[in-house]
C-alpha positions in Angstrom: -20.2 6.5 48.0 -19.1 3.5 46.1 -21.2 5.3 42.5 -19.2 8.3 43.2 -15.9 6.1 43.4 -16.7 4.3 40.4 -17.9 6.8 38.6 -14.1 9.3 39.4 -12.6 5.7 38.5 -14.4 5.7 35.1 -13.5 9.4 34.4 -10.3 9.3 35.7 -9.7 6.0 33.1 -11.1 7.8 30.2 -8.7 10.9 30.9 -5.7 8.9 30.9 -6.6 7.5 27.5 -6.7 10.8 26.2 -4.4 11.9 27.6 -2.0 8.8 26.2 -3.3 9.5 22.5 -0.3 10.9 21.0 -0.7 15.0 19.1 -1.5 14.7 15.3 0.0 17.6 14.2 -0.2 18.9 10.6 2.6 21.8 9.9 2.1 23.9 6.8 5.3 24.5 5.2 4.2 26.4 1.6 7.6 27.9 1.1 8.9 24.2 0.6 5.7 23.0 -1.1 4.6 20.6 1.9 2.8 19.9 4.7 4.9 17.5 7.6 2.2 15.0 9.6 3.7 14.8 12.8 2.6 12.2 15.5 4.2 12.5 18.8 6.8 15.2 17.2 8.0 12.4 14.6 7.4 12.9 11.1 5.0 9.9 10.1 4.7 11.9 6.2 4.5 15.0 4.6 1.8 15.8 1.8 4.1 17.4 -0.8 3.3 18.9 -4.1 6.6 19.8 -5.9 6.7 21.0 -9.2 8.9 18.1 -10.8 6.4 15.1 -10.0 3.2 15.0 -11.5 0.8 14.7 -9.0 0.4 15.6 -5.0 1.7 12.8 -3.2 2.3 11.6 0.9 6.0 10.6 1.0 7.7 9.4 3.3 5.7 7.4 4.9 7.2 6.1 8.3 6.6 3.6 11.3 6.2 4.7 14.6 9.5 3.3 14.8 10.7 5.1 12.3 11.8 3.2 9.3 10.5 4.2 6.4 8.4 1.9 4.1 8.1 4.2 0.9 10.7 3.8 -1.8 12.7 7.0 -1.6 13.9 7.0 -5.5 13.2 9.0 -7.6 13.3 12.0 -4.7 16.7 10.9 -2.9 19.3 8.0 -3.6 19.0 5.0 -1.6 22.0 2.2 -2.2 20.0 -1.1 -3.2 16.7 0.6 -4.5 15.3 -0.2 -8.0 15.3 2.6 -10.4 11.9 1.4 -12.3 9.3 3.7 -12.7 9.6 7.1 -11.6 6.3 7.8 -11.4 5.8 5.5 -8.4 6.3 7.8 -5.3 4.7 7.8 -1.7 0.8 7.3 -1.8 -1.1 8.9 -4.9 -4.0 8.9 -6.6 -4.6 9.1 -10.1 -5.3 6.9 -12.9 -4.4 5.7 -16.8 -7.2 7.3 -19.1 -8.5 10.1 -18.3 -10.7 11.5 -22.0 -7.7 9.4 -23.1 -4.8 11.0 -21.6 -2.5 8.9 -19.1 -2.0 10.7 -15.9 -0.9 7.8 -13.8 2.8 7.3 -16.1 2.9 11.0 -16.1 7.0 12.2 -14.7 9.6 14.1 -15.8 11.5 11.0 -18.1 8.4 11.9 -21.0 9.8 13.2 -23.8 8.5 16.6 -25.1 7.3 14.9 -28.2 5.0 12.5 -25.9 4.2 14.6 -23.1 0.6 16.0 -25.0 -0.3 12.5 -24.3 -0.6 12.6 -20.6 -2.6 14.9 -17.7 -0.9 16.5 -14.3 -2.5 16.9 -11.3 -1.8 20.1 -10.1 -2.2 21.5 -6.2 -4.2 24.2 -5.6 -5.1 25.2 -2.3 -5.0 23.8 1.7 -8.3 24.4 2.6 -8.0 23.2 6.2 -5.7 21.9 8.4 -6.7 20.8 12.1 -4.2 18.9 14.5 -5.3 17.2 17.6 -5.3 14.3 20.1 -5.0 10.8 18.3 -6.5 12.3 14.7 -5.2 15.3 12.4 -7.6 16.4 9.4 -6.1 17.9 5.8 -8.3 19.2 3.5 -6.8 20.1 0.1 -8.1 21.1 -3.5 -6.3 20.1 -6.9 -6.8 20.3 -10.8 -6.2 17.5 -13.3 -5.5 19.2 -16.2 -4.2 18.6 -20.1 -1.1 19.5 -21.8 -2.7 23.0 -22.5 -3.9 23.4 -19.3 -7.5 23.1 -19.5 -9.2 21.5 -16.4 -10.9 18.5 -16.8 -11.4 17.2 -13.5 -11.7 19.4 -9.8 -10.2 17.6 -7.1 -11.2 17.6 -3.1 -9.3 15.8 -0.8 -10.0 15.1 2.5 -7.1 13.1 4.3 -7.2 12.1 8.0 -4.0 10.9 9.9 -4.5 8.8 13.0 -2.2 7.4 15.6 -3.5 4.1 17.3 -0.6 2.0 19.5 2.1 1.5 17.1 -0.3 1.5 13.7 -0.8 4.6 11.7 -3.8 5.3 9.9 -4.2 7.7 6.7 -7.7 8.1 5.6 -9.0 9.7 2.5 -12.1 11.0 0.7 -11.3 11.8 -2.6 -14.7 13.7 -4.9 -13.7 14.3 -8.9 -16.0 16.7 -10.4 -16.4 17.4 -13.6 -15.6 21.0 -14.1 -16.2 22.0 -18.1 -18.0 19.1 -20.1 -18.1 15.3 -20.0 -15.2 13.5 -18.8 -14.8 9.8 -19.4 -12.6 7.5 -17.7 -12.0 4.3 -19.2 -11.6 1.2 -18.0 -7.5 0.7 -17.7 -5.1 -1.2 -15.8 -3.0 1.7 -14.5 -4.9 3.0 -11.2 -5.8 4.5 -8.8 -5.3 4.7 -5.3 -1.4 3.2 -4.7 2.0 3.5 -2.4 5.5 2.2 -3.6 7.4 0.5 -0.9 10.5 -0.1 0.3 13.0 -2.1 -1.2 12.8 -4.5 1.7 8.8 -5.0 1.1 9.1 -6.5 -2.5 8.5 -9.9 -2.5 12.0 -12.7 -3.0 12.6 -12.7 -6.7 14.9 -14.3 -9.3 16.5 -12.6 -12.4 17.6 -9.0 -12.8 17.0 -5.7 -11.5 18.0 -2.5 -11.5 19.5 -0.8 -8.8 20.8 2.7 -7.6 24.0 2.8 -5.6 24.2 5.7 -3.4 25.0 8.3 -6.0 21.9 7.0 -7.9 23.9 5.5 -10.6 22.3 3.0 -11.8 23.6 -1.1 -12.1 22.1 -4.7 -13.2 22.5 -7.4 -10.7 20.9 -10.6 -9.6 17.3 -10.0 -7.7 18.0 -12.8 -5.5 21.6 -11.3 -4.0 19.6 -9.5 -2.4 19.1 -10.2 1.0 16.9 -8.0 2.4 13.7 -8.4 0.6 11.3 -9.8 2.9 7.6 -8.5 1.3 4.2 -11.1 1.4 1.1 -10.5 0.4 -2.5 -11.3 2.4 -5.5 -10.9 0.7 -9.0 -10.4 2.6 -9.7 -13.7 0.4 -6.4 -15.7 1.7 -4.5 -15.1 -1.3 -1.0 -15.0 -0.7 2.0 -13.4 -2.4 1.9 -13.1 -5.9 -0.7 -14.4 -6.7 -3.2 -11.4 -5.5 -2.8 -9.8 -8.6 -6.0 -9.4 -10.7 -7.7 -11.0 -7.4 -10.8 -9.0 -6.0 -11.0 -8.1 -1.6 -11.6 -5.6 0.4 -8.5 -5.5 1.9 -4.9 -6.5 0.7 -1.9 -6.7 3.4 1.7 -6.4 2.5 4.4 -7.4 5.4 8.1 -7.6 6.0 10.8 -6.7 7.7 12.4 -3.2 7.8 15.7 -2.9 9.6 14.9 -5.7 12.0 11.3 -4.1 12.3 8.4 -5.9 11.4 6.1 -4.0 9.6 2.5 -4.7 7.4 0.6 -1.8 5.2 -3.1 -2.7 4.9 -5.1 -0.7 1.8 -8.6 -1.2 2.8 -11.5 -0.6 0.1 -14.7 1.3 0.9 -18.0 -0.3 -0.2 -19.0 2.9 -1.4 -16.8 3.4 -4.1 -17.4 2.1 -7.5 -16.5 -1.6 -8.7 -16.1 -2.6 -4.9 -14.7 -4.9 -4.4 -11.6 -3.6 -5.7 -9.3 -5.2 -8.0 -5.8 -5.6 -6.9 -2.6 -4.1 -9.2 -0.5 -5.3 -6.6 3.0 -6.7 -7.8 5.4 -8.3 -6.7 8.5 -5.1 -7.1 7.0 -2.8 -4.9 3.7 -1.1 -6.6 0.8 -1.8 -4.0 -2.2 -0.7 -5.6 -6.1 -0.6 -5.2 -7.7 -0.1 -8.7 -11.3 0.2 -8.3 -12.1 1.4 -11.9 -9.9 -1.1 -13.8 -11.4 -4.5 -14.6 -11.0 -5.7 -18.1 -7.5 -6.8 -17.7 -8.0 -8.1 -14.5 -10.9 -10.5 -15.6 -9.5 -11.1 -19.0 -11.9 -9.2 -20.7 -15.1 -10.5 -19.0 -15.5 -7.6 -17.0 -15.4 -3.9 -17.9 -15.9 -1.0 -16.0 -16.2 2.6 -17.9 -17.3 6.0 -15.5 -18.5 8.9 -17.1 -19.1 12.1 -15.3 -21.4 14.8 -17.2 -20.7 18.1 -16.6 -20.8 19.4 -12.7 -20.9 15.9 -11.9 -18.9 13.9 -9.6 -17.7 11.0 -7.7 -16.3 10.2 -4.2 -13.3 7.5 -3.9 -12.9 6.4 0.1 -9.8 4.6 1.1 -7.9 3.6 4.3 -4.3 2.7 4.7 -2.8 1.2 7.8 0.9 1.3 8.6 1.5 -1.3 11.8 5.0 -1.3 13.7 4.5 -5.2 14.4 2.5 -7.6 12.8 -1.3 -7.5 13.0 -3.6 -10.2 13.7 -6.5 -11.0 11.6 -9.2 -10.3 13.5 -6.9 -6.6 14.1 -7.1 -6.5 10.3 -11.2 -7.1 10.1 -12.0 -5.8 13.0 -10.3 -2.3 11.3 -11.7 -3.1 8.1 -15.7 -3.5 9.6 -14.8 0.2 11.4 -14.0 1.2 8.1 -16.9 -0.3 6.3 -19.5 1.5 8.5 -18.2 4.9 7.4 -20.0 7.1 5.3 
């Protein structure tokens, strides 16, 4: 009798876990070019593909709290946001030298007479989408193609969105196939799997920046009026702040505080992608990026790293990224990270 009782106990136990893990749910919206990741009803971010940015992208990103830790500009006007770089939005993959064309710098603020110089990443399809308890799964396809159009790269994308306590976990495969010849991509410092943050995330600086008010004019001020900027870096190596940049680990945390939140995104490299560990173009103003191709400018030139892919060939690109309401412990942070690791 007292198997039986342990045994319902055990069930029972197991049931109320499930039943505690929060609904992924993933709602198609093609009519406004999107796809909104709910967890819980909340929007923790959309997958968006809108014809004036150059790439698919997940933005916003939220906490389970609910603050945002993507920088909204260039897509809305945020009072106290820098205006740098408008090709940092959400999370994105891409990278700088593709058969020598730049997709990662790639916006609308190109000039026509430039423009032949840079690739676009362009949607295609949602293949699959699949909400559930805890975990929701997006499959997508995409093309990264030349000025003229022609296809260099075919693009599968397997993103999975998981809700565990207070962290939110984006997952994704990534496979580039060569679709009509060679493609080389070159060893360059502008890559490849990244999020711009928050204002609040950038690490305390000195000097000036350039803000937009709330009308998205833009003005010059002093870095360090600004208050709210809270951002530190951890590597997986101990390296702190800014000194992570051009620094190999498998895993790079950025924390701060968010509207009295605490909040830390961990990018966590795969062993099985190329150049593992990854080097870090992480900086100081708000690009958090793991660059797993790019190493000459990272090492000073002792290292290089250049991937060709013949035709019909390809290669897969695994990352993890970790959004905790609170701050995570270490051994949280490796213990995720080991989890990760075993994955194939």
């Amino acid at each position: 009798m007292k198997k039986i009782s342990s045994l319902l106990l055990v069930i029972a136990f197991g049931f109320s876990i499930s039943m505690a893990q929060p609904k992924v749910e993933l709602v198609s919206k093609p009519g406004e070019k999107k796809v909104d990741v709910l967890i819980g009803g909340k929007l923790f971010t959309s997958y968006i593909y809108p014809e004036n940015i150059k790439k698919p992208v997940l933005w916003p990103v939220v906490t389970a709290e609910g603050n945002e830790v993507t920088r909204q500009y260039p897509l809305k006007n945020k009072a106290g946001e820098r205006s740098d770089h408008p090709h940092h939005i959400g999370i994105w993959l891409n990278y700088g030298d593709v058969n020598g064309l730049d997709f990662w710098n790639n916006s609308e603020a190109i000039s026509k007479e430039n423009a032949p110089k840079y690739g676009t990443i362009f949607h295609e399809t949602i293949e699959k989408t699949e909400s559930g308890k805890g975990e929701g799964i997006m499959v997508t396809t995409a093309s990264w193609k030349d000025f003229n159009g022609n296809k260099l790269l075919n693009e599968v994308t397997e993103h999975t969105f998981k809700a565990d306590g207070k962290a939110r976990i984006i997952e994704r495969t990534t496979t580039l196939k060569a679709e009509n010849g060679k493609v080389k991509i070159t060893d360059n410092k502008e890559g490849m799997y990244a999020i711009r943050v928050a204002r609040e995330l950038e690490l305390p600086s000195k000097g000036k920046v350039k803000m937009t008010d709330a009308h998205g004019n833009i003005t010059e001020v002093d870095a360090s009026d600004d208050k709210t900027v809270s951002g530190s870096y951890l590597s997986s190596e101990g390296i702190k702040d800014e000194a992570v940049w051009a620094t190999r680990g498998k895993w790079m945390k950025l924390s701060g505080v968010i509207n009295g939140e605490k909040v830390a995104v961990v990018i966590f490299d795969h062993p099985g992608n190329a150049g593992y560990p990854t080097y870090w173009h992480a900086r100081g103003y708000g690009l958090f990026a793991a660059n797993t191709l790019g190493q000459k400018v990272f090492s000073n030139g002792k290292e290089e790293m250049n991937l060709s892919l013949e035709k019909d060939e390809s290669a897969t690109f695994r990352y993890r990224l970790a959004v905790f309401s609170g701050e995570p412990t270490l051994e949280e942070i490796e213990k995720m990270s080991k989890q990760f690791e075993n994955k194939i």
